[in-house]
CHARMM internal coordinates of N, CA and C (Angstrom, degrees):
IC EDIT
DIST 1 N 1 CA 1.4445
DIST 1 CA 1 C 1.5254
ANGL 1 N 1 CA 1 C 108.17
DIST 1 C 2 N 1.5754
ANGL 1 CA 1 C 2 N 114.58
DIHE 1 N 1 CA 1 C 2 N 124.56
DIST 2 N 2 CA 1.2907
ANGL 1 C 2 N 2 CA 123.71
DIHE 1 CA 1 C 2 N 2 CA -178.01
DIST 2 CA 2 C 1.3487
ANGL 2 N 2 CA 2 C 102.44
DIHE 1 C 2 N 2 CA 2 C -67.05
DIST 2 C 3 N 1.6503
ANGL 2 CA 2 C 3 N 128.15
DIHE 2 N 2 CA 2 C 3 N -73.06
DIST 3 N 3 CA 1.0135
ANGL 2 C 3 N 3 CA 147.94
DIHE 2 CA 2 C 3 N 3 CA -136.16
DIST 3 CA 3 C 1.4356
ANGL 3 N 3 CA 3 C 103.63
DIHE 2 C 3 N 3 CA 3 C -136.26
DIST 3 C 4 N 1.9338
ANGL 3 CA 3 C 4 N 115.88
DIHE 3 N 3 CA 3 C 4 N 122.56
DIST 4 N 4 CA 1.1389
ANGL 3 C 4 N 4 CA 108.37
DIHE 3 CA 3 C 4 N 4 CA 174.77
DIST 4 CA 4 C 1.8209
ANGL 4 N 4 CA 4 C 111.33
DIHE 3 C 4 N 4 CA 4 C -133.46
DIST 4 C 5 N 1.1249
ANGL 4 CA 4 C 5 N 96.63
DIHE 4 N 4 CA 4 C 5 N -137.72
DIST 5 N 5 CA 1.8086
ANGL 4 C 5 N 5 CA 104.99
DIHE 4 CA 4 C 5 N 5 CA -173.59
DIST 5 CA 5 C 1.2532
ANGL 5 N 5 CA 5 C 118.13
DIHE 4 C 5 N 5 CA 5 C 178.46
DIST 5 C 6 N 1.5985
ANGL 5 CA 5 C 6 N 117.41
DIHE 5 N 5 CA 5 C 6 N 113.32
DIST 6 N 6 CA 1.3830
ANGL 5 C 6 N 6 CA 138.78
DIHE 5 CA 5 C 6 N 6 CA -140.32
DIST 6 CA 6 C 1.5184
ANGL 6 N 6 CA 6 C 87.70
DIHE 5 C 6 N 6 CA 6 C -118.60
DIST 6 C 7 N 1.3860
ANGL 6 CA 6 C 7 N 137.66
DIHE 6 N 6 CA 6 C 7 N 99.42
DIST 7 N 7 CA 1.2388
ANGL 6 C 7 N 7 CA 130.26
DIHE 6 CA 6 C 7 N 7 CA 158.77
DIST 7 CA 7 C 2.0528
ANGL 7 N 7 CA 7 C 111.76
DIHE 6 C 7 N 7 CA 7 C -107.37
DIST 7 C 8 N 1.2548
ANGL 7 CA 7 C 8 N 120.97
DIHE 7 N 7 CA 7 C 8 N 129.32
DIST 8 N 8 CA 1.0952
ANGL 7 C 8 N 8 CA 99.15
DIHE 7 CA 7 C 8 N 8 CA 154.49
DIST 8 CA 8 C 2.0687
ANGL 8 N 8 CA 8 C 103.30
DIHE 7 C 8 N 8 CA 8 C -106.81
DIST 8 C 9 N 1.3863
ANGL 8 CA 8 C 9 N 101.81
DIHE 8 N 8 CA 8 C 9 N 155.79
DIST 9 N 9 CA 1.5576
ANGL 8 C 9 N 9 CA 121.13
DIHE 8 CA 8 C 9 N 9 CA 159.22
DIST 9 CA 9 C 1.6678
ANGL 9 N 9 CA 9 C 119.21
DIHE 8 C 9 N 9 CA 9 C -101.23
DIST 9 C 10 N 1.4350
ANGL 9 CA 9 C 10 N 109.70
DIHE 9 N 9 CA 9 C 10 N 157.86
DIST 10 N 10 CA 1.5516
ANGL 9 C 10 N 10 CA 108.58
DIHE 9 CA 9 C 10 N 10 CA 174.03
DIST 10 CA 10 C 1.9387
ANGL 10 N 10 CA 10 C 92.84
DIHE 9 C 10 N 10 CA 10 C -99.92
DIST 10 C 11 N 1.4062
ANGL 10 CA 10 C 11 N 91.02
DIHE 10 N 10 CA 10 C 11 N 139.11
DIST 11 N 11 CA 1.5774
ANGL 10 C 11 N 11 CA 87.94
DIHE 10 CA 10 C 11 N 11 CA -175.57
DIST 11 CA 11 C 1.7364
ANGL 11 N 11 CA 11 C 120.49
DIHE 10 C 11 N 11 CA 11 C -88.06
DIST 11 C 12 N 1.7059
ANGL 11 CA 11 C 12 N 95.09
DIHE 11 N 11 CA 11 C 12 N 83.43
DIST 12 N 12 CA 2.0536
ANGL 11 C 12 N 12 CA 99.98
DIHE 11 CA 11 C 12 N 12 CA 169.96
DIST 12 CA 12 C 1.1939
ANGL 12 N 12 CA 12 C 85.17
DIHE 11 C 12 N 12 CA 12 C -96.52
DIST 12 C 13 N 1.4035
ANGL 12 CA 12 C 13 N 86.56
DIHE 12 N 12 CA 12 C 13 N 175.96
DIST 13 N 13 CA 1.4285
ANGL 12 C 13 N 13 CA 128.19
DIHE 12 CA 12 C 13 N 13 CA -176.12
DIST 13 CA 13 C 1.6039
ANGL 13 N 13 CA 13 C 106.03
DIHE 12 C 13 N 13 CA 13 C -65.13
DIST 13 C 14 N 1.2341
ANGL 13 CA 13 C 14 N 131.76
DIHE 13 N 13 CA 13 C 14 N -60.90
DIST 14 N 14 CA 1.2020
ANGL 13 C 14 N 14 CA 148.42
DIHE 13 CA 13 C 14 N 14 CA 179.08
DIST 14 CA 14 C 1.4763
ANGL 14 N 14 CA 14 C 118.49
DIHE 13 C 14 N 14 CA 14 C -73.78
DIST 14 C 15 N 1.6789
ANGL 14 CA 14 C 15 N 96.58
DIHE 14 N 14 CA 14 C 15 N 13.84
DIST 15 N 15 CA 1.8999
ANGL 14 C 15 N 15 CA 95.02
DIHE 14 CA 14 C 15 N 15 CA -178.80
DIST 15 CA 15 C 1.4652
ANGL 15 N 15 CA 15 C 109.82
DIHE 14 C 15 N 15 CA 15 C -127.65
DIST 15 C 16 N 1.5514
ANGL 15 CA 15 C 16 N 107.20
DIHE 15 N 15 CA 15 C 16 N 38.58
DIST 16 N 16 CA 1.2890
ANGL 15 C 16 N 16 CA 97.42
DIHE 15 CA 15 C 16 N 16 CA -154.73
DIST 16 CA 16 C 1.5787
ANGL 16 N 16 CA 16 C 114.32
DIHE 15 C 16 N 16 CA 16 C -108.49
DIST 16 C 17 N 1.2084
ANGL 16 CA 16 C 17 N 121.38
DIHE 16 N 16 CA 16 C 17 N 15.09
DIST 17 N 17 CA 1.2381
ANGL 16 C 17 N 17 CA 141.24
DIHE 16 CA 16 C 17 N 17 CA 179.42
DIST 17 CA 17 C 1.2777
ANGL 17 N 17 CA 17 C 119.75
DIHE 16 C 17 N 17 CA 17 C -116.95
DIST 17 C 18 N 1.3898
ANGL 17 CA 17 C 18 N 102.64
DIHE 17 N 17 CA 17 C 18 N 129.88
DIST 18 N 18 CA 2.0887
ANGL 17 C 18 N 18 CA 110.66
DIHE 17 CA 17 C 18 N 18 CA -179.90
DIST 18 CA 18 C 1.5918
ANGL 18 N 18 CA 18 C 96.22
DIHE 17 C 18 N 18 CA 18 C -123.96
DIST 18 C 19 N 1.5631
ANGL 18 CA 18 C 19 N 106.94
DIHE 18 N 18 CA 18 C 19 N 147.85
DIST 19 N 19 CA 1.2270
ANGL 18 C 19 N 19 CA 127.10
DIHE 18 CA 18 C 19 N 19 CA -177.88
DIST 19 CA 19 C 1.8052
ANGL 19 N 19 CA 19 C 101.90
DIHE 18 C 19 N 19 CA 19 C -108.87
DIST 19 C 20 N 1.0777
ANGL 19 CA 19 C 20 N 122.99
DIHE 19 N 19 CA 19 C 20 N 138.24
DIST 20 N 20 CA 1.4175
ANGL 19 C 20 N 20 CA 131.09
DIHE 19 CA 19 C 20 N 20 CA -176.27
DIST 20 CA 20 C 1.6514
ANGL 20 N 20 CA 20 C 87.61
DIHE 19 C 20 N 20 CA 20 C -119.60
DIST 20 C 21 N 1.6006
ANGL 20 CA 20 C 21 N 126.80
DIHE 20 N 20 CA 20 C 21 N 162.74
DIST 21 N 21 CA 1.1879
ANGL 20 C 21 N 21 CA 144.18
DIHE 20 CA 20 C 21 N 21 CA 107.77
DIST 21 CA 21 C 1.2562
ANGL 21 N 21 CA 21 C 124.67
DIHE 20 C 21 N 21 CA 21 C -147.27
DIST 21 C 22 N 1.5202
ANGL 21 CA 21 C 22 N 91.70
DIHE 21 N 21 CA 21 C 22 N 127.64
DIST 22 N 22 CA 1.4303
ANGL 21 C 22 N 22 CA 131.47
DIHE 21 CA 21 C 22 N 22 CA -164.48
DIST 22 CA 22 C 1.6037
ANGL 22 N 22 CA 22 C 111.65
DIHE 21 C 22 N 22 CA 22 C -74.05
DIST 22 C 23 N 1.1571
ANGL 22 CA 22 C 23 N 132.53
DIHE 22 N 22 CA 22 C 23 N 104.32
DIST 23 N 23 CA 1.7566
ANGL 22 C 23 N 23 CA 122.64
DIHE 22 CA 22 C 23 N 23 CA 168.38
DIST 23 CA 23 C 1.5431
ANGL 23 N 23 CA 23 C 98.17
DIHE 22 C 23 N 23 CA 23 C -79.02
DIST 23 C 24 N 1.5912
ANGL 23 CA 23 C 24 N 115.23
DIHE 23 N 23 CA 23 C 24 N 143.17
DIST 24 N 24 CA 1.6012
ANGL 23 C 24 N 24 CA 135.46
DIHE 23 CA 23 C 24 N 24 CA 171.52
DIST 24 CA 24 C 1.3022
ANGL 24 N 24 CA 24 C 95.59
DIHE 23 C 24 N 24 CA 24 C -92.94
DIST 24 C 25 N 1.7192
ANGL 24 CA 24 C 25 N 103.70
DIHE 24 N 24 CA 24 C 25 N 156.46
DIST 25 N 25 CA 1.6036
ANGL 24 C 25 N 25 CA 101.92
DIHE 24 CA 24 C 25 N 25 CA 148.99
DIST 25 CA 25 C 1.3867
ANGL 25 N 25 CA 25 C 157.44
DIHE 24 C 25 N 25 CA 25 C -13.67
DIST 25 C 26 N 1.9368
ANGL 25 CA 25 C 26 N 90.52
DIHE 25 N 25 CA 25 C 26 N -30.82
DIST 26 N 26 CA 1.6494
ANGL 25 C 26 N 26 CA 96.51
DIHE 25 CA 25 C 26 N 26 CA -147.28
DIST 26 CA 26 C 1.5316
ANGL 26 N 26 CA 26 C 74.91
DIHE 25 C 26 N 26 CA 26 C -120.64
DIST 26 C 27 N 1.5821
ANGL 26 CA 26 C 27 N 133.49
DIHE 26 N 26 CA 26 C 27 N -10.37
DIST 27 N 27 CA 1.1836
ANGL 26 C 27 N 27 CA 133.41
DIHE 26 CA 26 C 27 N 27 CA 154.70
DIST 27 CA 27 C 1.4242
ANGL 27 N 27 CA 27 C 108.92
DIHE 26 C 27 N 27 CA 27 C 102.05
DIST 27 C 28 N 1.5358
ANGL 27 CA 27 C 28 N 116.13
DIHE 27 N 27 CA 27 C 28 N 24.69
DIST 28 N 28 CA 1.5118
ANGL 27 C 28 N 28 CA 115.35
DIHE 27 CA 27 C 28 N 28 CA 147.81
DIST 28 CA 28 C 1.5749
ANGL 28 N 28 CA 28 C 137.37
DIHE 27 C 28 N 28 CA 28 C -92.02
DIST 28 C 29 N 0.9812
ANGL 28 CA 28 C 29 N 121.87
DIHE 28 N 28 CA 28 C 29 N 99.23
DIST 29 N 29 CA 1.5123
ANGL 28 C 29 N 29 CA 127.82
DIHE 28 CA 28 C 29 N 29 CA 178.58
DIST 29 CA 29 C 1.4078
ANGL 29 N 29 CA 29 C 108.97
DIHE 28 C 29 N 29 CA 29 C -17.65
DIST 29 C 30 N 1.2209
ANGL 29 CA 29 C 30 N 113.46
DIHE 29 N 29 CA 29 C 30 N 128.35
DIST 30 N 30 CA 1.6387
ANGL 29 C 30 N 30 CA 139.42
DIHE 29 CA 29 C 30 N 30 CA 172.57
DIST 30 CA 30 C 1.5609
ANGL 30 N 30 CA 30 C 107.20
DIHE 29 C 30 N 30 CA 30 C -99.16
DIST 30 C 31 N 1.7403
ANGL 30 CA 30 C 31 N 152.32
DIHE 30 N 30 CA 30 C 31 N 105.63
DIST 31 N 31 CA 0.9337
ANGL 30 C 31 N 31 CA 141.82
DIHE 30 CA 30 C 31 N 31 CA 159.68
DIST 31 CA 31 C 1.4832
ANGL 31 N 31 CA 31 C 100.59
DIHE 30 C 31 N 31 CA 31 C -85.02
DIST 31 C 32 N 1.6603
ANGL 31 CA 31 C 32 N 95.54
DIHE 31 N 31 CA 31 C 32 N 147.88
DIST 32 N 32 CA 1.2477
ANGL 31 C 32 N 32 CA 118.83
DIHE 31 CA 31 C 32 N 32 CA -167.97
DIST 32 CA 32 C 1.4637
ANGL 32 N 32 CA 32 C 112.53
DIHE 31 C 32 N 32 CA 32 C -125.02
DIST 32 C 33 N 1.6452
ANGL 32 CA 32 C 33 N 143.80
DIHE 32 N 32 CA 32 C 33 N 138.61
DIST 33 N 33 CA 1.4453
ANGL 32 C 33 N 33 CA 110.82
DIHE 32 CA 32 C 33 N 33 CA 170.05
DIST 33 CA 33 C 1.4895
ANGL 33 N 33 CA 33 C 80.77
DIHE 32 C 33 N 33 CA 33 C -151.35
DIST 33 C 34 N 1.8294
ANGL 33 CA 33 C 34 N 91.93
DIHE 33 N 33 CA 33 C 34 N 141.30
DIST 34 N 34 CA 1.2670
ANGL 33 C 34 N 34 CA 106.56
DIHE 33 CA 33 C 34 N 34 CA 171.09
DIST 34 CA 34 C 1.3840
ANGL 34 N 34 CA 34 C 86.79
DIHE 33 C 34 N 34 CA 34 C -123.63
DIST 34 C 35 N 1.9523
ANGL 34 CA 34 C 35 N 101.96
DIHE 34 N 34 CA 34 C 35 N 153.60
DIST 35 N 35 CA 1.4246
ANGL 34 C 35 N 35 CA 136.49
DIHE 34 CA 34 C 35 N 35 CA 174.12
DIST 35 CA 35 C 1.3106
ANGL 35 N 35 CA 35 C 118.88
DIHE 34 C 35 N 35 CA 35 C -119.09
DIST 35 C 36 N 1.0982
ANGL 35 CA 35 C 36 N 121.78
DIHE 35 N 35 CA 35 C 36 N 118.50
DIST 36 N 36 CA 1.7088
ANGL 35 C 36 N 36 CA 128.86
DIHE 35 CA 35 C 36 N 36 CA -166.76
DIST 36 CA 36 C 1.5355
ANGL 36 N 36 CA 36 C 84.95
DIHE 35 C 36 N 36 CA 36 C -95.83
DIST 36 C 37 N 1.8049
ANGL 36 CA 36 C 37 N 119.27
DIHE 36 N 36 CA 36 C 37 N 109.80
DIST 37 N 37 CA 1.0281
ANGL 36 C 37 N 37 CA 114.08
DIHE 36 CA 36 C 37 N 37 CA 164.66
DIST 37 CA 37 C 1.5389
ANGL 37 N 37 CA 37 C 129.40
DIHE 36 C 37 N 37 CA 37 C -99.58
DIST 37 C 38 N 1.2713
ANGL 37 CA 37 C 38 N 136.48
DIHE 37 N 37 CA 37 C 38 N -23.82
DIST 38 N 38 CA 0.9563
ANGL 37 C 38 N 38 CA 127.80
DIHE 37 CA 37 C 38 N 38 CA 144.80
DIST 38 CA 38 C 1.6918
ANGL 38 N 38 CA 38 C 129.94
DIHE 37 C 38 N 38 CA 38 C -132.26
DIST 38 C 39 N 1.0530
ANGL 38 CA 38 C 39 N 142.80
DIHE 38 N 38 CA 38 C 39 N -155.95
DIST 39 N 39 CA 1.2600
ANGL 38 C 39 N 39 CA 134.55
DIHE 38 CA 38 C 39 N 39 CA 171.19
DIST 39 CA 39 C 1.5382
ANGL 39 N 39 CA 39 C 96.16
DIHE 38 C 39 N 39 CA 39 C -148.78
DIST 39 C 40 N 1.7434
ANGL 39 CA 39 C 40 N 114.20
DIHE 39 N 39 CA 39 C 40 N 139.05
DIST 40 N 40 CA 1.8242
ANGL 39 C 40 N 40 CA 99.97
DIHE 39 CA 39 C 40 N 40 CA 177.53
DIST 40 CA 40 C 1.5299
ANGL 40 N 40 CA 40 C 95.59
DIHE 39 C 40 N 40 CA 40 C -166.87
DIST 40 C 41 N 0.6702
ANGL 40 CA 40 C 41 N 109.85
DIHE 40 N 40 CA 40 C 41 N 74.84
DIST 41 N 41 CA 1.8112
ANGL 40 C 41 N 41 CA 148.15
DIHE 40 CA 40 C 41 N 41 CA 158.27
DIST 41 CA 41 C 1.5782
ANGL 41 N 41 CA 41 C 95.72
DIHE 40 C 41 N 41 CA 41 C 95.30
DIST 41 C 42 N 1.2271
ANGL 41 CA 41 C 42 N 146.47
DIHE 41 N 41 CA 41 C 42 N -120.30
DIST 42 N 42 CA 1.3520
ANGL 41 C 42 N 42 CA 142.28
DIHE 41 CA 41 C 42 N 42 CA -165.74
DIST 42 CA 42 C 1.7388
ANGL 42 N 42 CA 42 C 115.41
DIHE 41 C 42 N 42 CA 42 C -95.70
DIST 42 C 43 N 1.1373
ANGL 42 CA 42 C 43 N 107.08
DIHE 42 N 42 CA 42 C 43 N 26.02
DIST 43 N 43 CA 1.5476
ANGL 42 C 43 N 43 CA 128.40
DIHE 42 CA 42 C 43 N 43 CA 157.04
DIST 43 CA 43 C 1.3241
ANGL 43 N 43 CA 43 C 112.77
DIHE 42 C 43 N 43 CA 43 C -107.74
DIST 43 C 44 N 1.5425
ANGL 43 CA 43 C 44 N 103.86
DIHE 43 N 43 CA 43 C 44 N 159.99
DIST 44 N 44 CA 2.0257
ANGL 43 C 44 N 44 CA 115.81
DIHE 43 CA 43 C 44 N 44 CA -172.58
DIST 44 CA 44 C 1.5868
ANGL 44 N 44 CA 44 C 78.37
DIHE 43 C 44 N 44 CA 44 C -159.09
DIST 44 C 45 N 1.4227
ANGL 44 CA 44 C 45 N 90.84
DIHE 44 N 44 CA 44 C 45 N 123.39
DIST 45 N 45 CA 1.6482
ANGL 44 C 45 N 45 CA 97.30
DIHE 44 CA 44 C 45 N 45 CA 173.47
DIST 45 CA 45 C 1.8741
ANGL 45 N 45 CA 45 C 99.32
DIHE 44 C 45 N 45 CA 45 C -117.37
DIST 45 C 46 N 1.1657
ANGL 45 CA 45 C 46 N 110.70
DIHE 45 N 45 CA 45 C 46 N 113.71
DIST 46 N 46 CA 1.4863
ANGL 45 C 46 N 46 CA 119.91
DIHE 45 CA 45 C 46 N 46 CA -176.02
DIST 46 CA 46 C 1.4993
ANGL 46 N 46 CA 46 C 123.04
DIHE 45 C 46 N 46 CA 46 C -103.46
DIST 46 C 47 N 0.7139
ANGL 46 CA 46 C 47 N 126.87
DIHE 46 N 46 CA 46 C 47 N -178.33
DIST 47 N 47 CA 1.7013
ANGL 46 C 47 N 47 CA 128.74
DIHE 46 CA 46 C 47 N 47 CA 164.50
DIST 47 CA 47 C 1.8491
ANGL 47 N 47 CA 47 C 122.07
DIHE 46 C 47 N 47 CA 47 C -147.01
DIST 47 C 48 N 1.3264
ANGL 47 CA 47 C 48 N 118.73
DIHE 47 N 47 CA 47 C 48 N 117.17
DIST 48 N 48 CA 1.3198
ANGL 47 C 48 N 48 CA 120.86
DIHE 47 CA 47 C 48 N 48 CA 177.96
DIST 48 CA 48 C 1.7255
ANGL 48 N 48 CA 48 C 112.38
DIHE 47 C 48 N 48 CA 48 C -89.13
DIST 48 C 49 N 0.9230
ANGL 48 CA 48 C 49 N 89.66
DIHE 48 N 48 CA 48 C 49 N 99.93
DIST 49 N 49 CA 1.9141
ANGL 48 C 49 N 49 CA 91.32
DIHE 48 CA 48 C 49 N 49 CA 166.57
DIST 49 CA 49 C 1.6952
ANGL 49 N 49 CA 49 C 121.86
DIHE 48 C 49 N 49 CA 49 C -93.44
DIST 49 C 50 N 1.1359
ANGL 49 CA 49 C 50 N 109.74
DIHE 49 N 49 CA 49 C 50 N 131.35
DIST 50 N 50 CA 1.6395
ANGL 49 C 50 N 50 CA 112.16
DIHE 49 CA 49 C 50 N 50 CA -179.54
DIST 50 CA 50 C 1.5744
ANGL 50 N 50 CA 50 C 105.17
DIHE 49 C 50 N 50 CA 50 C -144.96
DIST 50 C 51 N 1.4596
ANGL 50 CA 50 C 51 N 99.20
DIHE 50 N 50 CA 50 C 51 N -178.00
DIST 51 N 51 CA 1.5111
ANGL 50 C 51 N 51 CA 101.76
DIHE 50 CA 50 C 51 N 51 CA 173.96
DIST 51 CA 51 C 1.4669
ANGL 51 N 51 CA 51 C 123.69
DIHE 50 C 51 N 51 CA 51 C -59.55
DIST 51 C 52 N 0.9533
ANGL 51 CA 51 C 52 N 134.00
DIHE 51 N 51 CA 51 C 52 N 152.67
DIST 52 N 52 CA 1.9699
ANGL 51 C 52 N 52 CA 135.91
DIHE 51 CA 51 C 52 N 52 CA -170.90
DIST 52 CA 52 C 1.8187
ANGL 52 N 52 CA 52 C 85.30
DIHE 51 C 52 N 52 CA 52 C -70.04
DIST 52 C 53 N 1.5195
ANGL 52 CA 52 C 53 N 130.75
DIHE 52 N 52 CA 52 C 53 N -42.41
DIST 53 N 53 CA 1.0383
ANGL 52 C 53 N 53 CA 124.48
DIHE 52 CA 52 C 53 N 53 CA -166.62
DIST 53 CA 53 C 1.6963
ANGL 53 N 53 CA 53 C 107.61
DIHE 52 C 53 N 53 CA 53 C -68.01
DIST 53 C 54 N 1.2011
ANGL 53 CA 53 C 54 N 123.55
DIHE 53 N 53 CA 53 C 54 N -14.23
DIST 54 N 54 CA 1.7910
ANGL 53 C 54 N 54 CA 119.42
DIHE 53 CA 53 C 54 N 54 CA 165.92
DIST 54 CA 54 C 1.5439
ANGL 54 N 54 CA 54 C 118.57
DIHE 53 C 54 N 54 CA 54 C -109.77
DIST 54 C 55 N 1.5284
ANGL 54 CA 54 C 55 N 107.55
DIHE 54 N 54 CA 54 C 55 N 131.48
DIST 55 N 55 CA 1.1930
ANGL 54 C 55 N 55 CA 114.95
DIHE 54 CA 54 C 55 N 55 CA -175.15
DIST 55 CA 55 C 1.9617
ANGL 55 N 55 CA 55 C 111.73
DIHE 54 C 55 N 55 CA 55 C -89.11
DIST 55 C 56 N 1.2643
ANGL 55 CA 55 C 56 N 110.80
DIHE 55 N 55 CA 55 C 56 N 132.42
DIST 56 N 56 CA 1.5667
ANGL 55 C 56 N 56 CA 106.89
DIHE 55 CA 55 C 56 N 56 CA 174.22
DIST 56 CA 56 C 1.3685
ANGL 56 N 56 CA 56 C 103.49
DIHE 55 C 56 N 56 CA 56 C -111.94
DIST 56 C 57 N 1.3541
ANGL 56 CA 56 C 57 N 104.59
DIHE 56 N 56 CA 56 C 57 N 149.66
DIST 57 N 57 CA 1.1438
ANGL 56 C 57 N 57 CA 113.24
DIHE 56 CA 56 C 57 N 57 CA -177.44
DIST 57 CA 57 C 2.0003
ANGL 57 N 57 CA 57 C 106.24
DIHE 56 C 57 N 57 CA 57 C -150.92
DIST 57 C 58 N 1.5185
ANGL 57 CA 57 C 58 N 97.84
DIHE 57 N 57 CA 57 C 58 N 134.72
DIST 58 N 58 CA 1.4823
ANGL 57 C 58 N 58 CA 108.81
DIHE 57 CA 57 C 58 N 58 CA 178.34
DIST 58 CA 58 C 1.5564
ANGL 58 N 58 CA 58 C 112.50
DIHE 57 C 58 N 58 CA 58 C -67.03
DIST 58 C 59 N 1.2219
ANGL 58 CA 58 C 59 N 122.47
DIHE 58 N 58 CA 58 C 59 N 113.92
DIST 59 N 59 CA 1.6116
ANGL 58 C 59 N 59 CA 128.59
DIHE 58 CA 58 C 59 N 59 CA -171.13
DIST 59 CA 59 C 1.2747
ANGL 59 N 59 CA 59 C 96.60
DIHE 58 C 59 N 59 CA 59 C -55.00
DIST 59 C 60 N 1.1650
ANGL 59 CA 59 C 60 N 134.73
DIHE 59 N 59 CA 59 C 60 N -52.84
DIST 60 N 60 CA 1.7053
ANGL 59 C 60 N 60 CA 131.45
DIHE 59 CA 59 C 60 N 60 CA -177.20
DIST 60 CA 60 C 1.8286
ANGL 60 N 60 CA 60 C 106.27
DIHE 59 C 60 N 60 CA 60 C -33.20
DIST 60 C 61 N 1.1649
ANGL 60 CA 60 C 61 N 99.62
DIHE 60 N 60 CA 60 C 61 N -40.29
DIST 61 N 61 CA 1.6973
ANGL 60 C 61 N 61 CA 115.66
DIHE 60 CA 60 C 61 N 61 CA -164.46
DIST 61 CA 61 C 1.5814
ANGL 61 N 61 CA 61 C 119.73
DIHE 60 C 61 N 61 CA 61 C -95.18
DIST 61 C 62 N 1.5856
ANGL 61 CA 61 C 62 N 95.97
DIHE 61 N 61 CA 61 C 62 N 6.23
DIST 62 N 62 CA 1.6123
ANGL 61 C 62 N 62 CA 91.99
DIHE 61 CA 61 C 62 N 62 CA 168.35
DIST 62 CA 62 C 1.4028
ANGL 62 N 62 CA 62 C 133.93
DIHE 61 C 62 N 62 CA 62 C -120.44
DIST 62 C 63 N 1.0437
ANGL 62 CA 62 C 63 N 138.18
DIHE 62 N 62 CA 62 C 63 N 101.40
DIST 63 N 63 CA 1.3878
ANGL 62 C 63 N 63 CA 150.88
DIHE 62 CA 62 C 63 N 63 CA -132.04
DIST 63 CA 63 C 1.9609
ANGL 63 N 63 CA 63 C 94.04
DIHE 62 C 63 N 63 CA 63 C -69.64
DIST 63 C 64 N 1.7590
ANGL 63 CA 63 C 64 N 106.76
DIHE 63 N 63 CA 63 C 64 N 121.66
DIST 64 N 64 CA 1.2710
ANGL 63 C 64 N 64 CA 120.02
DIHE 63 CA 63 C 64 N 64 CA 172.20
DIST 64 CA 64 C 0.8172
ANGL 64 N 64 CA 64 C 109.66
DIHE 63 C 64 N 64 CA 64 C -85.17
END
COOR INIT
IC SEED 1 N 1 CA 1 C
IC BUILD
């Protein structure tokens, strides 16, 4: 990874959403939104929503 983005948040209730947008190659913006849904001792269970047209995938889970 060339280029990244280091945010930390304080964890309220009302702070629990980050907005991404992503530029492609061909130079159309990708919006991205992740939701920090809960926190419960050293777990964060989140959710990434994007367009149906981009696939995500957990790096742990993709065969090198």
């Amino acid at each position: 990874m060339k280029k990244g983005l280091s945010i930390t948040r304080a964890p309220y209730p009302d702070n629990n959403e980050l907005f991404f947008f992503i530029e492609d190659s061909n130079g159309s913006i990708i919006p991205i939104k992740q939701t920090f849904s809960s926190v419960e001792g050293y777990q964060v269970r989140m959710n990434i929503e994007a367009p149906e047209s981009v696939k995500i995938y957990r790096g742990e889970l993709i065969n090198r």
